[in-house]
MIPA-903195 format. One line per 8 residues: number of its first residue (from 0); their letters; for each residue x, y, z of N, C-alpha, C. Coordinates in steps of 0.001 Angstrom, whole numbers, padded with zeros to 6 digits. Example, Ala and Ser with C-alpha at 12.3 -4.5 7.8 and 13.67 -1.06 7.14 Angstrom:
<pts>
0	AS	013190:-005690:007800:012300:-004500:007800:013200:-003300:007800 ~ 012850:-002250:007080:013670:-001060:007140:012900:000030:007870
</pts>
This chain:
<pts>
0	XXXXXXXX	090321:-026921:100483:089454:-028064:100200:088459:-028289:101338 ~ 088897:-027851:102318:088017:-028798:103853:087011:-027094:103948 ~ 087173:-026003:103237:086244:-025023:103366:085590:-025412:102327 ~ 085417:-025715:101087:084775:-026085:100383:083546:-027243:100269 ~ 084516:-028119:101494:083443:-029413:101544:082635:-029088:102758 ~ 082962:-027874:103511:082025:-027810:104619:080673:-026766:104235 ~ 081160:-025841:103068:080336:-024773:102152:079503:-025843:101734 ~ 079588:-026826:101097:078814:-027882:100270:077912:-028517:101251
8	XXXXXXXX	078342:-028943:102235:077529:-029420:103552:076698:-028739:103783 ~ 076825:-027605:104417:075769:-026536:104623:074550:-026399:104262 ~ 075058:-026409:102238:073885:-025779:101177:073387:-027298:101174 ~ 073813:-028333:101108:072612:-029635:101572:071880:-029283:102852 ~ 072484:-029005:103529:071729:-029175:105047:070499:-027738:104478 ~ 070952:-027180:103793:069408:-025825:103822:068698:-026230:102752 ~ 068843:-027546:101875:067656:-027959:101176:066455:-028488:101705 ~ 065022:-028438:101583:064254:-029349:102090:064311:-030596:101930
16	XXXXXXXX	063773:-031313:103485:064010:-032905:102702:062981:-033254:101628 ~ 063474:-034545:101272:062386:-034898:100120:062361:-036443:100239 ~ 062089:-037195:101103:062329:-038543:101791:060631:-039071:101591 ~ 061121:-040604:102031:060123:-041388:102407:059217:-040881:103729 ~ 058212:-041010:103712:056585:-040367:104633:057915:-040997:106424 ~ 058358:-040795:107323:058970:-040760:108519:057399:-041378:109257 ~ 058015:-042138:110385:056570:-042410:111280:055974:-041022:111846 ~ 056772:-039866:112111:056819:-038824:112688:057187:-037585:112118
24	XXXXXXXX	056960:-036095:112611:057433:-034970:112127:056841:-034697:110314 ~ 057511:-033297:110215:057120:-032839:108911:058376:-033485:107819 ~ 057582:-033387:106677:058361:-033812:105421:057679:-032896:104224 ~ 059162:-033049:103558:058870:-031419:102706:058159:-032716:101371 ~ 057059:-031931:100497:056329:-032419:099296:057077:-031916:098021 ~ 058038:-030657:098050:058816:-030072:096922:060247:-030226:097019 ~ 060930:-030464:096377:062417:-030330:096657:063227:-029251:096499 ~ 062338:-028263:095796:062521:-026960:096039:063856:-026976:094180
32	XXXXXXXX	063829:-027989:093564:064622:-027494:092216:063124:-028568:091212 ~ 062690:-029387:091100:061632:-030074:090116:060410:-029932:090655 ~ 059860:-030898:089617:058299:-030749:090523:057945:-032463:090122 ~ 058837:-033274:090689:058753:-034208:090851:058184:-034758:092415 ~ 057040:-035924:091728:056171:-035977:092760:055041:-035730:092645 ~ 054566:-034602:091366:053554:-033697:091051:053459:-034021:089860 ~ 051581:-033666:089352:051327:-033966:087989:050542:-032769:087445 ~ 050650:-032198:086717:049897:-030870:086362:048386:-031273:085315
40	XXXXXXXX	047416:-031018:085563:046076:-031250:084554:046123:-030342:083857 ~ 045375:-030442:082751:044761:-029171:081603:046443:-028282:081392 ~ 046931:-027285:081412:048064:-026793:081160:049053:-026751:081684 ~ 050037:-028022:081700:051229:-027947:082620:052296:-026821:082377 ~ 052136:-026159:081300:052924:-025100:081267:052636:-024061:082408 ~ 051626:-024016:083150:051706:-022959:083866:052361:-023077:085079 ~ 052794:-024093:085507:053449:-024365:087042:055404:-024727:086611 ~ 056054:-023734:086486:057557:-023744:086675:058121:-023506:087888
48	XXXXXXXX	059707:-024382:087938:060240:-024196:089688:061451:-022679:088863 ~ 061602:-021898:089399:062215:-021007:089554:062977:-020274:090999 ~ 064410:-020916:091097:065262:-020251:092083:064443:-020318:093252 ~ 063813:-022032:093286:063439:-022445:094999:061883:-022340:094741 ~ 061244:-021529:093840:060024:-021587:094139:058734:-022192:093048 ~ 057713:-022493:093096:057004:-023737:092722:056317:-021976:091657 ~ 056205:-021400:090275:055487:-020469:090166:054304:-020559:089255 ~ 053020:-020432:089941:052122:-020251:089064:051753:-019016:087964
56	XXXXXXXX	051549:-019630:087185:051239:-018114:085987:051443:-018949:084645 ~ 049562:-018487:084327:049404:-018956:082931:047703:-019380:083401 ~ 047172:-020353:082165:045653:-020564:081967:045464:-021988:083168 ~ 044409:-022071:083565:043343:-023012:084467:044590:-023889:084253 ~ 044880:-024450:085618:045881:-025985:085530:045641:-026082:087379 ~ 045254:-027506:087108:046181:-028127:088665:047129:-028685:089115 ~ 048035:-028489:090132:049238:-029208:090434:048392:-030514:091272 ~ 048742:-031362:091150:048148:-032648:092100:049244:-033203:092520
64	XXXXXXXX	049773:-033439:094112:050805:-034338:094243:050463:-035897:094290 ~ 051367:-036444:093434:050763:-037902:093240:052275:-038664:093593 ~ 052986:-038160:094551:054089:-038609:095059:054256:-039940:096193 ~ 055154:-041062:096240:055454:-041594:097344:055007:-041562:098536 ~ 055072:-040447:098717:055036:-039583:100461:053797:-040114:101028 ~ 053312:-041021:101739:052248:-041626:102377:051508:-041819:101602 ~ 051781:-042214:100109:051087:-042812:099120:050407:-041740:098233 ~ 050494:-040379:098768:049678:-039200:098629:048359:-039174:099108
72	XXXXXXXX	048472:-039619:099848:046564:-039859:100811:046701:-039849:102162 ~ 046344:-038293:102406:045909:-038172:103677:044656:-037898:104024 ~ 044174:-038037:105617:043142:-037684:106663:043282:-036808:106865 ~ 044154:-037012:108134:044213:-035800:109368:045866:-035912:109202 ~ 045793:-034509:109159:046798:-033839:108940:047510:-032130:109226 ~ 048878:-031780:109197:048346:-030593:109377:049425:-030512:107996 ~ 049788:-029375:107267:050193:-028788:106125:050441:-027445:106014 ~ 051448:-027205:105447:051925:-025382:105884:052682:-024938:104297
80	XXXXXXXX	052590:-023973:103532:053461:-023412:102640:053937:-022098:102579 ~ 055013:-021524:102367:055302:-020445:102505:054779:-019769:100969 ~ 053839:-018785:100849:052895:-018296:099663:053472:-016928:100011 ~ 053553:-016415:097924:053420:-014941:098181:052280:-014881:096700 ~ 051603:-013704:096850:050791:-013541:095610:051224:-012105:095104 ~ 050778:-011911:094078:051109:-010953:092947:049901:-010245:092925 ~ 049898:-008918:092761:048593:-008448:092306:047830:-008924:091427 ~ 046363:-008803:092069:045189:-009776:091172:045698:-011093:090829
88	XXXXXXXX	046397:-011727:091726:046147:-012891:091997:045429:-013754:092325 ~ 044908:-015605:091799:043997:-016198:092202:044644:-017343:092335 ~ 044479:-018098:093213:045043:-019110:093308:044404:-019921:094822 ~ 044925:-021231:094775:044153:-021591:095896:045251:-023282:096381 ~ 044877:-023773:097435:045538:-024852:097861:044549:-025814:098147 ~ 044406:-026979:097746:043476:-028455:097622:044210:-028991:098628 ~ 043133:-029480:099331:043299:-031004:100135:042129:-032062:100155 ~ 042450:-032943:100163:041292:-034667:100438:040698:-034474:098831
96	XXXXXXXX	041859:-034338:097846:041084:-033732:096570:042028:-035667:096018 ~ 041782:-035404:094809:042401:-036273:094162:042487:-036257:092341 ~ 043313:-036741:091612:044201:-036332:090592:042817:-036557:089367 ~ 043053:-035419:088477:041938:-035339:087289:042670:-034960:086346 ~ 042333:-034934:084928:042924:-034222:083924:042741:-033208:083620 ~ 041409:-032914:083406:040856:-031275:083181:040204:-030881:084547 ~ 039860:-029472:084599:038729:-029071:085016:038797:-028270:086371 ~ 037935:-027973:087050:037986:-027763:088516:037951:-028710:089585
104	XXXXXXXX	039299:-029257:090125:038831:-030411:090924:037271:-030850:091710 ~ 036985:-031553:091079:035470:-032214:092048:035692:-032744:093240 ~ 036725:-033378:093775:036671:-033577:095435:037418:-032972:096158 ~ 037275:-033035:097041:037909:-032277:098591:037819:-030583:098340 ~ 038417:-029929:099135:038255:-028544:099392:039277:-027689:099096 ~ 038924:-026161:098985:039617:-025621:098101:040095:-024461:099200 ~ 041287:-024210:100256:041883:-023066:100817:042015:-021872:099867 ~ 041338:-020754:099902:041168:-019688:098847:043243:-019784:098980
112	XXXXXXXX	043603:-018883:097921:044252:-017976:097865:044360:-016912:097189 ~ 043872:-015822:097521:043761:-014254:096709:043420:-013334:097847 ~ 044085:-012419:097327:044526:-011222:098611:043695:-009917:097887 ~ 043990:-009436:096457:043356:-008645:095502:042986:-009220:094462 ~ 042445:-010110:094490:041596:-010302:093103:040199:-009946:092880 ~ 039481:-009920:091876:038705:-009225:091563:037726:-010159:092712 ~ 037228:-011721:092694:036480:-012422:093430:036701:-011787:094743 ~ 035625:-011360:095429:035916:-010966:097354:036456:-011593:098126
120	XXXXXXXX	036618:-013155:097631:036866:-014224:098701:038065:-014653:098583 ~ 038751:-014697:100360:040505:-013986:100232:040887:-015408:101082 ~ 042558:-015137:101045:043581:-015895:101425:042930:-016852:102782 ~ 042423:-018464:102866:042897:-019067:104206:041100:-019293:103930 ~ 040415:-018861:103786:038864:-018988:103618:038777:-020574:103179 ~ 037366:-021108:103564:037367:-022487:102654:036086:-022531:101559 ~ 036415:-022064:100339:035895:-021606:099284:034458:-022317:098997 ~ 033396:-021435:099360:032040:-021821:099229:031841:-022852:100197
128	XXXXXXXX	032669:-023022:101356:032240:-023760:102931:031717:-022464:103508 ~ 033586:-021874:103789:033533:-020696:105512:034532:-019805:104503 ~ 033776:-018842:103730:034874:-018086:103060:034984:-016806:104258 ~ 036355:-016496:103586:037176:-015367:104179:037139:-014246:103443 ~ 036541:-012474:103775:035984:-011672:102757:037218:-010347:103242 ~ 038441:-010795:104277:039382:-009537:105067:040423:-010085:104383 ~ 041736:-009915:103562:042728:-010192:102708:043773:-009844:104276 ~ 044311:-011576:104849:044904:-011434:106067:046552:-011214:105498
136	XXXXXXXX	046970:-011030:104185:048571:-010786:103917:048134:-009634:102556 ~ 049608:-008987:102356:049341:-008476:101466:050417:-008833:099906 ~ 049564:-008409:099110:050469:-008942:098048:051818:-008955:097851 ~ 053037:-009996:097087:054550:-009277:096624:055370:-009640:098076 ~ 054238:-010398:099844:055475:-010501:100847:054896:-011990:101142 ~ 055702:-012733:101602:056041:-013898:101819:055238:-013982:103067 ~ 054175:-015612:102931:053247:-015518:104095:053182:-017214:104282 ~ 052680:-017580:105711:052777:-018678:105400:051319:-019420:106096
144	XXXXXXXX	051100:-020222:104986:049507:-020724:104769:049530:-021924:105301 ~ 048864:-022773:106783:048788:-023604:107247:047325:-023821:107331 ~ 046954:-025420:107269:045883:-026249:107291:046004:-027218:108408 ~ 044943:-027548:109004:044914:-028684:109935:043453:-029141:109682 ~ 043782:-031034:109552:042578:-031224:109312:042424:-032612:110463 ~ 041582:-032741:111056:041707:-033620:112641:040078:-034316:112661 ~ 039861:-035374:112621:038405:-035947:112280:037688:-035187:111021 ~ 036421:-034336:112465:035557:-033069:111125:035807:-031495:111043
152	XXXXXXXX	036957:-031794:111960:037726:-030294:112003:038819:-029772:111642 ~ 038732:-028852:110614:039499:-027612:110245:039830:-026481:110292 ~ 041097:-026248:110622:041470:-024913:111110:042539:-024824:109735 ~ 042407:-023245:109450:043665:-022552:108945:044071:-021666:109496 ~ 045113:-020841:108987:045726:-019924:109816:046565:-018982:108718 ~ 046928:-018415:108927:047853:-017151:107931:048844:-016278:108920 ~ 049945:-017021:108414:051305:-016101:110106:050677:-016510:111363 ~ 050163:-017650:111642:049943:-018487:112998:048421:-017440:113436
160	XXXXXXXX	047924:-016625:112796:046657:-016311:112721:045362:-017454:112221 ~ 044045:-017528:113413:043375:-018305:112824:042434:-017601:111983 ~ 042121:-018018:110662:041511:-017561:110140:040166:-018236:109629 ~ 039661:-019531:109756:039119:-020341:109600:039378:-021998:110636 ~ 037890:-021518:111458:037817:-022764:112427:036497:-023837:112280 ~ 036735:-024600:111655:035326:-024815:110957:035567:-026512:111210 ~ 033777:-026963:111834:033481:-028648:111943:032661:-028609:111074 ~ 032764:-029518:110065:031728:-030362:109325:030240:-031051:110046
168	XXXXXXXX	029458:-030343:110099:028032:-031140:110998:028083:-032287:110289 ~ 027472:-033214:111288:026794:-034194:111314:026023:-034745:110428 ~ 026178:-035343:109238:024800:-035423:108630:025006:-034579:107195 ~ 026298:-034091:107381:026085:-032677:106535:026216:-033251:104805 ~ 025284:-032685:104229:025740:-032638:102549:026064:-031437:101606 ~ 027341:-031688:100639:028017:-030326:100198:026385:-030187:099410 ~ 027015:-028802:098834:026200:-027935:097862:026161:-028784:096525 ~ 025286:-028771:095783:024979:-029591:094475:026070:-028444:093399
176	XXXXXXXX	026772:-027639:094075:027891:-026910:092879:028650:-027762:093367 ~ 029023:-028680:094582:030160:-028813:095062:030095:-030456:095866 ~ 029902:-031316:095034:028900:-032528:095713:030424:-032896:096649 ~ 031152:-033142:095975:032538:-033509:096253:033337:-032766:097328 ~ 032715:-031735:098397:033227:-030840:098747:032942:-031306:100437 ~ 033457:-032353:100971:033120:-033538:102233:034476:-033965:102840 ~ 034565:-033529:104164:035617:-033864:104815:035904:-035544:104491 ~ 036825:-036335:103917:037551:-037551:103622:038559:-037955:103807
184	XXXXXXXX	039444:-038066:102320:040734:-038223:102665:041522:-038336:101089 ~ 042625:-037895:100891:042867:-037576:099477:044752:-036873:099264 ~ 044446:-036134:098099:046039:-035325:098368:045857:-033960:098142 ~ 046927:-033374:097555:047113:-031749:097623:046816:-031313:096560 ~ 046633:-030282:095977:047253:-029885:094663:046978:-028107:095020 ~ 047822:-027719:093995:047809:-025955:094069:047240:-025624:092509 ~ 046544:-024741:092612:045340:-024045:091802:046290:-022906:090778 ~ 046798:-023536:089367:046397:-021974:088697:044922:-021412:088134
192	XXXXXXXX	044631:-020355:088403:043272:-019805:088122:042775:-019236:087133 ~ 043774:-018450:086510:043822:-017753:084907:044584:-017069:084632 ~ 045405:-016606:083282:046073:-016017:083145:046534:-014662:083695 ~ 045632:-013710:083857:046550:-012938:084947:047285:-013312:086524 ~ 046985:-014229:086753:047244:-014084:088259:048583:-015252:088193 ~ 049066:-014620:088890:050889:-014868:089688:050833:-015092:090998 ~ 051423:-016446:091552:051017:-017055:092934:052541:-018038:092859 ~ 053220:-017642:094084:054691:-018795:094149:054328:-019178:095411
200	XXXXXXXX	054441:-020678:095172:054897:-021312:096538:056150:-021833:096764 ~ 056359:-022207:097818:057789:-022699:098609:057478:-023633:099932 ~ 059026:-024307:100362:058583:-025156:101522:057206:-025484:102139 ~ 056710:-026662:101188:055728:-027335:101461:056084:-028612:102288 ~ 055183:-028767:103738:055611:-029568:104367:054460:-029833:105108 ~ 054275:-031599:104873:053209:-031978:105802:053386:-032587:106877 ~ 052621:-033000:107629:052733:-033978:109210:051600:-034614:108996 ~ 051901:-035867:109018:050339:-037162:109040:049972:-037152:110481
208	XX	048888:-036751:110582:048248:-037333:112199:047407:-038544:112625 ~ 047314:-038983:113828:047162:-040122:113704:045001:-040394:113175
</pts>
């Protein structure tokens, strides 16, 4: 009995948390079995949790987290997920975006994710800001995709690689494809892109900065 209840202990202790926003430190956004917390637009069929992981595959949908967790509205922040993609994969990670029903999100910015897809513009890039045209992981292995966003500056990174270091000028206005595309403040969501492409995430975890 007392091996059993300490086996049981364990496999709690290796779940992510899934708590109220802490004054401090990271807090996981998935619980790693639902996708509670999260609201899917246009085709929620395409985002299933499967054995820990969040999997995209199927037609145009966004995940939007519209969870508890600091109300789902952050600034400055930093944000990390462990991503693997599938060949000809498309997919991408939103921040300072906020929840729609259809479409291509209109606010905040879009962290590419695609390593081989047919589009040139690859993993960690900030899609039609500071794209990325060198595919920094390769498909089918487990990588992990971090954001930091601090006033008008953004950095990403891919395996603690920077791959995008980018300030918002002064003054600056997005592209009339992309009016909505302005450092703010907002939530997450993860991108399915179209039916071929296969994209899983895992341990999603943010840190609010001040």
């Amino acid at each position: 009995m007392k091996t059993s209840l300490l086996v049981a202990a364990l496999a709690a202790l290796s779940l992510p948390a899934f708590a109220a926003d802490p004054a401090d430190g990271w807090v996981s956004l998935f619980d790693g079995k639902t996708l509670d917390g999260w609201k899917a637009s246009d085709q929620p069929g395409t985002f299933q949790v499967q054995n820990g992981d969040i999997i995209v595959y199927g037609l145009r949908s966004h995940l939007f987290y519209v969870g508890d967790i600091h109300n789902h509205d952050w600034k400055n922040f930093e944000v990390k997920a462990d991503v693997m993609t599938r060949k000809g994969a498309n997919s991408g990670f939103y921040f300072h975006t906020a929840w729609q029903e259809a479409g291509w999100p209109d606010k905040g910015f879009e962290v590419q994710v695609n390593n081989t897809h047919k589009d040139p513009k690859r993993t960690a890039g900030l899609y039609d800001v500071m794209d990325n045209y060198a595919a920094p992981a390769p498909d089918d292995e487990w990588f992990t995709l971090y954001i930091k966003v601090e006033g008008k500056h953004v950095i990403t990174k891919v395996n603690d690689r920077v791959i995008v270091d980018y300030t918002e000028p002064e003054g600056y206005e997005p592209k009339p494809n992309h009016p909505g595309r302005k450092i703010d403040h907002g939530t997450f969501a993860l991108q399915g892109h179209d039916p071929g492409s296969e994209t899983h995430f895992k341990n999603i975890f943010v840190h609010a900065l001040p």
